[in-house]
N, C-alpha and C positions, 0 to 999 in steps of 0.2 A: 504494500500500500504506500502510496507516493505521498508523507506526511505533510509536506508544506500543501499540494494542494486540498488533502484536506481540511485542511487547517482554514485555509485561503475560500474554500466552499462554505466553511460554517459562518466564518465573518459576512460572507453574502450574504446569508440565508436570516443571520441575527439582525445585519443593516436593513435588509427589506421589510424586517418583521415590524424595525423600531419605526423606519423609514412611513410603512402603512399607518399606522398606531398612530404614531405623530399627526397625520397631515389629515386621518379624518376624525383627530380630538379638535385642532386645532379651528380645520373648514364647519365643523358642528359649531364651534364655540362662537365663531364670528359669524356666521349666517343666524345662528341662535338671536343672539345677543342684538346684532347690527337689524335685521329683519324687523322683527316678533316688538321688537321696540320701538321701530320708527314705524309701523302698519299698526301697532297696537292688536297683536294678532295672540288668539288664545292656546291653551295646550292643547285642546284638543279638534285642530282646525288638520283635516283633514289634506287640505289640498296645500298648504303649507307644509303639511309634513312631505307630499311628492312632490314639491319644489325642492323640497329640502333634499329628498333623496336623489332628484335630479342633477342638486349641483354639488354631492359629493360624489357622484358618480363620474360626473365631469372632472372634478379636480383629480380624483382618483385618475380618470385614463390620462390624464396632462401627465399628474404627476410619473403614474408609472411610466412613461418615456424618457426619465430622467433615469431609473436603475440601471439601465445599460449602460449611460456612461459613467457613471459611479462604477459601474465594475471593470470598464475599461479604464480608468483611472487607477482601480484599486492593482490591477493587473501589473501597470506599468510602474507604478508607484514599489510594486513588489518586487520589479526586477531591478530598479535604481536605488535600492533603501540598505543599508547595510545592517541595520538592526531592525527589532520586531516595534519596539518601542519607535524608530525613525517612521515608518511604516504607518502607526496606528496615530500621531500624530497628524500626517501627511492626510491621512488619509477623512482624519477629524475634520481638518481645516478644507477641505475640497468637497468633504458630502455635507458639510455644514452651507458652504457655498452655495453648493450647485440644488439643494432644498432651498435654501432660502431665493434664489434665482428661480426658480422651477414655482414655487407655491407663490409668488409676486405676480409671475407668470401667468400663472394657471388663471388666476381671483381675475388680474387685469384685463385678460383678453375675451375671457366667461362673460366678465358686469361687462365692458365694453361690447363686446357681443349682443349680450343681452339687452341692453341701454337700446343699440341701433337698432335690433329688431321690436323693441318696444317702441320704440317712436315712430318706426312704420304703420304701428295697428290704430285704430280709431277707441280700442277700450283702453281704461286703465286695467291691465292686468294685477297687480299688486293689490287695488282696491278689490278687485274682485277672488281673490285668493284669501285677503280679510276676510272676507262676505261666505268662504269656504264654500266656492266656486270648483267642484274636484276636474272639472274638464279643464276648466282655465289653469289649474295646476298640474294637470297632465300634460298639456301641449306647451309651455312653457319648461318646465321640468325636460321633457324630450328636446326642444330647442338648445336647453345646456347642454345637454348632452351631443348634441352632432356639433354644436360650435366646440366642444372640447374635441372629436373624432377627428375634427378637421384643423387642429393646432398640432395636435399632440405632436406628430414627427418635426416640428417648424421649433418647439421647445427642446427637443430630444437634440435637435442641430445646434441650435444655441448651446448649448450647455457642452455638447462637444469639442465644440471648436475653443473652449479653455481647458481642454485636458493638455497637460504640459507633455505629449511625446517626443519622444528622444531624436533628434536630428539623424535622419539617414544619408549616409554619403550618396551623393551625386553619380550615375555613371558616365563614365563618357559616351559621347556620340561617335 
């Protein structure tokens, strides 16, 4: 059994674990809070709650475009690090990054998204999701979710292109 990369498989499996965990405490905490607050909306408002799951589904697929380069990162980080400790630093400071890039990301381009295709319609959606509207918080809720389908790789890019890989020599022509 090849220890380092098992080793190198658990750190993935543990970052993704924390990586999920994190981002839909966080995406609950602020849709909760930010929402429910300024709509004056109840606990038990139905169509709020499939907005709600709409746009942690969203952030969810943004975010998870971002694991891969975390592990292309984690990879490269493992072949340039001379200790374990150089390593988990490294590696702190880049998925610390590339989360907090990626969930700025996600929120920014969703509400803007959202914003633009709100301002197309003649209702207020949000008042009518007060009002506990379950169709109007269905098709909204579904709206997050295909404006996140159709980021996801364009975040997944970004986030790539600050992974530090190692300069390849040039070949001649």
């Amino acid at each position: 059994m090849d220890t380092r990369l098992f080793l190198l498989a658990l750190m993935e499996l543990t970052l993704s674990l924390v990586i999920g965990v994190l981002m839909v405490y966080v995406t609950y905490l602020v849709v909760n809070r930010f929402v429910k607050t300024r709509f004056a909306i109840g606990d038990d408002n139905v169509a709020f709650a499939i907005l709600t799951a709409g746009i942690l589904l969203a952030v969810g697929l943004t975010v998870s475009g971002t694991i891969q380069p975390i592990f292309s990162m984690v990879r490269v980080l493992n072949r340039q690090a001379e200790t374990s400790q150089a390593i988990l630093v490294e590696v702190g400071k880049y998925a610390f990054l590339f989360l907090s890039i990626s969930m700025v990301a996600a929120l920014v381009v969703i509400l803007s998204g959202l914003y633009l295709y709100l301002s197309l319609t003649k209702i207020n959606e949000f008042k009518e999701i007060a009002a506990n509207n379950v169709a109007v918080g269905l098709i909204v809720g579904t709206i997050v979710v295909i404006i996140a389908i159709f980021v996801r790789d364009s975040v997944g890019l970004l986030l790539e292109s600050i992974i530090p890989y190692p300069d390849l020599p040039l070949q001649p022509r």
